[in-house]
C-alpha positions as CSV (number, residue, x, y, z in Angstrom):
1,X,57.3,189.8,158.9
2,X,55.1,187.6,156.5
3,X,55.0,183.9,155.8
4,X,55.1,183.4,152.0
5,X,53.0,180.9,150.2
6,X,54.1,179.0,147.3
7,X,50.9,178.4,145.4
8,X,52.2,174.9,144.1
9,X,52.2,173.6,147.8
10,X,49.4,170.7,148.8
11,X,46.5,171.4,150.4
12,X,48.0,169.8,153.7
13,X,50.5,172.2,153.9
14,X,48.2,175.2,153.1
15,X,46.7,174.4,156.1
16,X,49.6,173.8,158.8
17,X,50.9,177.4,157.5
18,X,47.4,178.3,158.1
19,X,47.2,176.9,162.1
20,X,50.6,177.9,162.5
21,X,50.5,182.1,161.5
22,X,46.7,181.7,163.6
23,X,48.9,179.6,166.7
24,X,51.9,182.8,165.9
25,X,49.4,185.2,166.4
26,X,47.5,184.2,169.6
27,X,51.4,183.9,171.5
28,X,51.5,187.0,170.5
29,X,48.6,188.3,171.4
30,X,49.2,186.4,174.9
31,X,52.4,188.3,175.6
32,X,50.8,191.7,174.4
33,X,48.4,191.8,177.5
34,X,51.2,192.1,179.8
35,X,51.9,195.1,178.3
36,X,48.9,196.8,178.5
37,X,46.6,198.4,181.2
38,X,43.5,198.3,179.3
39,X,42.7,195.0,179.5
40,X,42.8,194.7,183.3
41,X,41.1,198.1,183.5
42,X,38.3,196.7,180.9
43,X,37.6,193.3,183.1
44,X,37.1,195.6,186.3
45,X,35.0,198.2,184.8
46,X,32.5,195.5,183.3
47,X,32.8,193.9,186.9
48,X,31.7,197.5,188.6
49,X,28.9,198.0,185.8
50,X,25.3,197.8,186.2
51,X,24.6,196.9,182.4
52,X,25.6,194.3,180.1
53,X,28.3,194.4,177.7
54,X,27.0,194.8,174.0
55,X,29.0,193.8,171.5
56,X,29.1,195.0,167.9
57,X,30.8,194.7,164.5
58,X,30.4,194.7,160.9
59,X,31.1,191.0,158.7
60,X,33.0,188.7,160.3
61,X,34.0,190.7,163.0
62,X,30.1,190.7,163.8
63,X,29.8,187.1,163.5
64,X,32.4,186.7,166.2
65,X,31.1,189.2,168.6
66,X,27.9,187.0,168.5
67,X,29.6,184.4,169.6
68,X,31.5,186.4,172.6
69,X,28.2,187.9,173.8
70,X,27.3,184.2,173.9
71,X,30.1,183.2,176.0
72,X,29.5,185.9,178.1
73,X,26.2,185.3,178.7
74,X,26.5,181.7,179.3
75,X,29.2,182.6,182.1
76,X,27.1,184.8,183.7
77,X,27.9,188.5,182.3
78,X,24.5,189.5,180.7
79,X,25.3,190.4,176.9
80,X,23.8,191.2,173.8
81,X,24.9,191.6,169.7
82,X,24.1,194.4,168.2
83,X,24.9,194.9,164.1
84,X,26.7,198.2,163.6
85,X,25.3,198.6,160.5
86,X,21.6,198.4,162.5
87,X,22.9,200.6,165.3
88,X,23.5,203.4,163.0
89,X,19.8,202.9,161.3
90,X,17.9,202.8,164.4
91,X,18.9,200.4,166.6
92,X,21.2,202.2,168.8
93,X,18.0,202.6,171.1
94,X,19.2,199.2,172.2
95,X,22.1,200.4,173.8
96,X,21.1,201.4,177.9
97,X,22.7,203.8,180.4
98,X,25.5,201.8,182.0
99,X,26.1,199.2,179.4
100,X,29.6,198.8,178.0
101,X,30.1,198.7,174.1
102,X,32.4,196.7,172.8
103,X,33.3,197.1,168.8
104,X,35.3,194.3,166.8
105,X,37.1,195.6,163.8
106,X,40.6,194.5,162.5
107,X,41.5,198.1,160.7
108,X,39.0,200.2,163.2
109,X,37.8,202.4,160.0
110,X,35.5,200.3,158.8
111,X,33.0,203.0,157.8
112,X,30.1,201.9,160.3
113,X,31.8,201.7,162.9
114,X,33.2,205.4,162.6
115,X,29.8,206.6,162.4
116,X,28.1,204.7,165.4
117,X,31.7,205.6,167.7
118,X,30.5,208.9,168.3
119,X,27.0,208.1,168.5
120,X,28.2,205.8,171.6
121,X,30.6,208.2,173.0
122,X,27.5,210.6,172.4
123,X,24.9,208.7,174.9
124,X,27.8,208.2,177.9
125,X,28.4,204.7,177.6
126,X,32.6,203.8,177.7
127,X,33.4,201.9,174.4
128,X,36.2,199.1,174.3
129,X,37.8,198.5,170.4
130,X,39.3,195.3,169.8
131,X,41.2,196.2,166.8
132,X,44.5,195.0,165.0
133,X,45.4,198.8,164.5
134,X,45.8,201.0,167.2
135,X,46.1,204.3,165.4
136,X,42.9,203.8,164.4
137,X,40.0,206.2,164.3
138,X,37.9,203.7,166.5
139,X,41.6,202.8,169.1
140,X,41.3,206.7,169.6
141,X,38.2,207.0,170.8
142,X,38.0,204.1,172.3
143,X,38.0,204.0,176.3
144,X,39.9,200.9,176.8
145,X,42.2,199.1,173.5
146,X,42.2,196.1,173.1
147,X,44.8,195.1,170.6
148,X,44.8,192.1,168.7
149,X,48.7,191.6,167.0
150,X,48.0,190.3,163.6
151,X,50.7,190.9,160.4
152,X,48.8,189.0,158.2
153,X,46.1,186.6,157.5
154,X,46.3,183.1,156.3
155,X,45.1,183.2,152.5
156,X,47.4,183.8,149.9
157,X,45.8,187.5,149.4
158,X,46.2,188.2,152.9
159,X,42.9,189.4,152.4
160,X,40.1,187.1,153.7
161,X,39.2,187.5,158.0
162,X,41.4,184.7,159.5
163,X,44.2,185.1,161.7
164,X,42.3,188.4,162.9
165,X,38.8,186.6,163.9
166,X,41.1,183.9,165.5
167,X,42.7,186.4,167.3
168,X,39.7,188.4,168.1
169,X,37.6,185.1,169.4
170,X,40.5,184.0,171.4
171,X,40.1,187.7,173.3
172,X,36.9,187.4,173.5
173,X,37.2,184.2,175.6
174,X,40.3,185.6,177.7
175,X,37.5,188.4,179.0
176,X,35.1,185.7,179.1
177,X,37.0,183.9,181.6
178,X,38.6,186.3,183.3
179,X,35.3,188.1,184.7
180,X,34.0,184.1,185.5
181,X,36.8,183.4,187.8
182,X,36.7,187.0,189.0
183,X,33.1,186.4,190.1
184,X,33.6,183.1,191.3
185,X,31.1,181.3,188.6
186,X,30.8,177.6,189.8
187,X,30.1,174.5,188.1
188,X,26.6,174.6,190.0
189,X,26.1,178.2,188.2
190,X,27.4,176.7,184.9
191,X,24.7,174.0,185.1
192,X,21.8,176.7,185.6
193,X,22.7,178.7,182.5
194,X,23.0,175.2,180.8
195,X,20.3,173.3,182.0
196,X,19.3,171.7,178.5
197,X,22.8,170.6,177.4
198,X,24.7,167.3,178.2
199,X,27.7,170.0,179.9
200,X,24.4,171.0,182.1
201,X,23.6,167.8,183.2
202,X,26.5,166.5,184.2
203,X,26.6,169.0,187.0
204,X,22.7,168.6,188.6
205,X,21.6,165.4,186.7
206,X,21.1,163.1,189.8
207,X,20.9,159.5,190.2
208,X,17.3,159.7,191.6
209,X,16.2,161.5,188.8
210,X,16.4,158.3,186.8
211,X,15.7,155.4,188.7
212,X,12.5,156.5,189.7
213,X,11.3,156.3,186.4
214,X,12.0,152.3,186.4
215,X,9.9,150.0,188.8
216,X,12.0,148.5,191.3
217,X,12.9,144.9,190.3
218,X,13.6,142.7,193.6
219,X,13.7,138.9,194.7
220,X,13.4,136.9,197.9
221,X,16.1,135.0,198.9
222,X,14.3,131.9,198.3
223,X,13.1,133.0,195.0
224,X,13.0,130.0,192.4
225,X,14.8,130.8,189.3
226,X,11.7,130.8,187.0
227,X,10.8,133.7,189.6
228,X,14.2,135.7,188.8
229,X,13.9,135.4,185.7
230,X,10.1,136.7,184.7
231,X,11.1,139.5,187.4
232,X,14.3,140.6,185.5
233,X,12.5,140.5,182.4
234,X,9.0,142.0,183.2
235,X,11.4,144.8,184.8
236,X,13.0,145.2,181.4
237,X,16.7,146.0,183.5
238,X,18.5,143.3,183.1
239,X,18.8,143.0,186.8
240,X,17.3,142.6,189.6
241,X,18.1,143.4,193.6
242,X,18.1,140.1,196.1
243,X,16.3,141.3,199.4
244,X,16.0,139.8,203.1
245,X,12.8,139.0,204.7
246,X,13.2,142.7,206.6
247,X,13.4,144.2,203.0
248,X,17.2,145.4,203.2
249,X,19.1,144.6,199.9
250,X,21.5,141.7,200.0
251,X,22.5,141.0,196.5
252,X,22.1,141.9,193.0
253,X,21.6,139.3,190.2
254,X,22.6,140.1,186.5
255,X,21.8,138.7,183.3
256,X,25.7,138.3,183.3
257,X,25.1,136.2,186.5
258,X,22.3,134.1,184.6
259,X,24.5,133.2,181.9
260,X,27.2,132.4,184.1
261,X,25.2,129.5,186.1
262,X,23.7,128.3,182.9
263,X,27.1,127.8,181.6
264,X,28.1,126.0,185.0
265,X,25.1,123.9,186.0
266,X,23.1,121.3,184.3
267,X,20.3,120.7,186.8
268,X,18.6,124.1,187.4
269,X,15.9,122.3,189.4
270,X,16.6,123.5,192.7
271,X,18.7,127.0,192.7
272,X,17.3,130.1,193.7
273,X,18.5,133.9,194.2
274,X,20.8,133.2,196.8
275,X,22.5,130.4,194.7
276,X,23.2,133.0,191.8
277,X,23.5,136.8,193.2
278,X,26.6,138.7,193.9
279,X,26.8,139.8,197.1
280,X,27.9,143.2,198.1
281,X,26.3,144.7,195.0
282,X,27.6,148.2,194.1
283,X,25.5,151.2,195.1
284,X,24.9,155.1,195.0
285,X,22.1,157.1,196.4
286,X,19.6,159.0,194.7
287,X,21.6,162.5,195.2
288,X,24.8,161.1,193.3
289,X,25.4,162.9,190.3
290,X,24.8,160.9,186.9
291,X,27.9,161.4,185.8
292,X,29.5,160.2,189.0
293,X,27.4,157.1,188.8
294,X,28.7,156.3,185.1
295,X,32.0,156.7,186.5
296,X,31.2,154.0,188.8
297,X,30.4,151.8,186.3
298,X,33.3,152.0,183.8
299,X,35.5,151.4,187.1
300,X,33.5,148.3,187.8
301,X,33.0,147.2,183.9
302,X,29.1,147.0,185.1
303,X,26.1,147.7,183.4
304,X,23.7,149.2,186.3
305,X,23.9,150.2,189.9
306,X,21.3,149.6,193.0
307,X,20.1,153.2,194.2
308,X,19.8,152.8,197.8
309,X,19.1,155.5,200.7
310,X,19.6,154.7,204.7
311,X,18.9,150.8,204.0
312,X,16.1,152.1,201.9
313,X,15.9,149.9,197.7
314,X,14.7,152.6,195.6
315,X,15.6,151.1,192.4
316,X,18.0,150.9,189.6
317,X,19.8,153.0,187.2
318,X,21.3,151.9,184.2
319,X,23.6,153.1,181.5
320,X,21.0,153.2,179.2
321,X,19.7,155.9,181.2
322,X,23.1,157.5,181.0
323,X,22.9,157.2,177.1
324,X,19.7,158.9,176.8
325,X,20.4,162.0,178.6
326,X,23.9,162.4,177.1
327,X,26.0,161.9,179.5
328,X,28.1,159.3,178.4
């Protein structure tokens, strides 16, 4: 059945009709994989292959197949695009013993993809159709169907790729996923195959990483304030550790903890560290994850943390550093 669309209707409501015939179509296409073998049989013939999975289409379909074989690669199934329309002038060279092929097309006739189905079929390789019609020429010769239940698409022609790419990118992410739990992809394997992106580093960026960029700003116990305060300042950290005459950390002063003693004393004469440090300061070692150490610091409303390992100062890391790597 089809949603009609009044073409007097505002822009707003174009566009909840739109998410909800795209949100229609992915239940459906939810409750359709219960009632199909393929799509198991798919996810554990790309898990027994030696190749990769290339994926191919023609228009949009093509643009989201790049984006699955992105996906896949990124979740550790090795995976390549490859332009129908290429494939059948040359490019079908590409295409190695043992790889899967998987075609995207909503009607399964478009006319490149009926000529480069046999040419697949041709060299051995099994061929999976993700397809909106399953009496199609490229559902029939296709090894596994994938079917993607779409009536209609959202503009008032039913004619432009919308509900269908929707429903062909939301597949292409249920395979996705489906193989990375399958092989048991961890974060840890997520950050290797992301090492450049913020997602990355919040998995391997460490705490040590960072602080041993910065000098390691410290104090005496004794230390006059004048002394505190050209150390905090020459340190550029807006802190600086309190250490014992063996070296061990004792406290931490802050430029918070500056402004609070200005605020309560009048004759600055005579203080030093010890008069103005917080005790007990709050900690990590250098192995803690970044974005464990910024969690510490929103739960604490703090600024920077003392990076410290078997009684060992090693220095500071702040949220700026946090900020620059993106993980905040």
């Amino acid at each position: 059945m089809t949603d009609s669309l009044n073409t007097a209707v505002f822009p707003l409501e174009i566009a909840q009709r739109t998410i909800r015939l795209e949100a229609r179509a992915l239940l459906r296409l939810a409750d359709s994989l219960k009632q199909s073998p393929d799509f198991q049989a798919c996810v554990e013939a790309i898990l027994q292959s030696r190749g990769r999975v290339v994926l191919t289409g023609v228009g949009k379909s093509a643009i989201v197949a790049q984006k699955i074989a992105a996906t896949l690669n990124s979740t550790g199934q090795p995976a390549l695009f490859l332009h129908a329309a290429d494939a059948i002038h040359g490019d079908i060279g590409t295409v190695q013993p043992g790889d899967i092929v998987v075609c995207l097309s909503k009607s399964g006739e478009t006319s490149e993809v009926k000529v480069l189905v046999p040419l697949v079929k041709g060299l051995g390789n099994r061929l999976v159709a993700i397809t909106a019609n399953r009496h199609s020429t490229l559902a029939r010769q296709a090894d596994y169907v994938l079917w993607t239940p779409v009536d209609q698409e959202a503009d008032p022609n039913n004619l432009a790729p919308t509900v269908s790419t929707t429903s062909q990118m939301a597949l292409g992410d249920a395979l996705a996923t489906a193989l990375l739990a399958l092989r048991g992809f961890t974060p840890e394997d997520f950050a290797r195959f992301h090492p450049g992106g913020a997602l990355g580093k919040q998995l391997y960026l460490r705490v040590g990483e960072l602080s041993a960029r910065h000098e390691r700003p410290a104090v005496s116990l004794e230390a006059p304030l004048r002394e505190v305060i050209i150390e905090m300042t020459s340190k550029r950290l807006g802190a600086t550790a309190v250490v014992n005459q063996e070296g061990k950390v004792v406290g931490i002063i802050t430029d918070g903890d500056l402004r609070r003693m200005l605020q309560k004393s009048t004759d600055i004469s005579g203080i030093t560290a010890q008069h103005i440090m917080t005790s007990q300061p709050k900690w990590v070692t250098p192995d803690t994850l970044a974005v464990q150490a910024l969690a510490l610091m929103r739960q604490h409303a703090i600024t920077q943390l003392l990076v410290i390992e078997r009684d060992e100062y090693l220095g500071v890391v702040h949220l700026h550093d946090l900020l620059r790597e993106g993980i905040v």
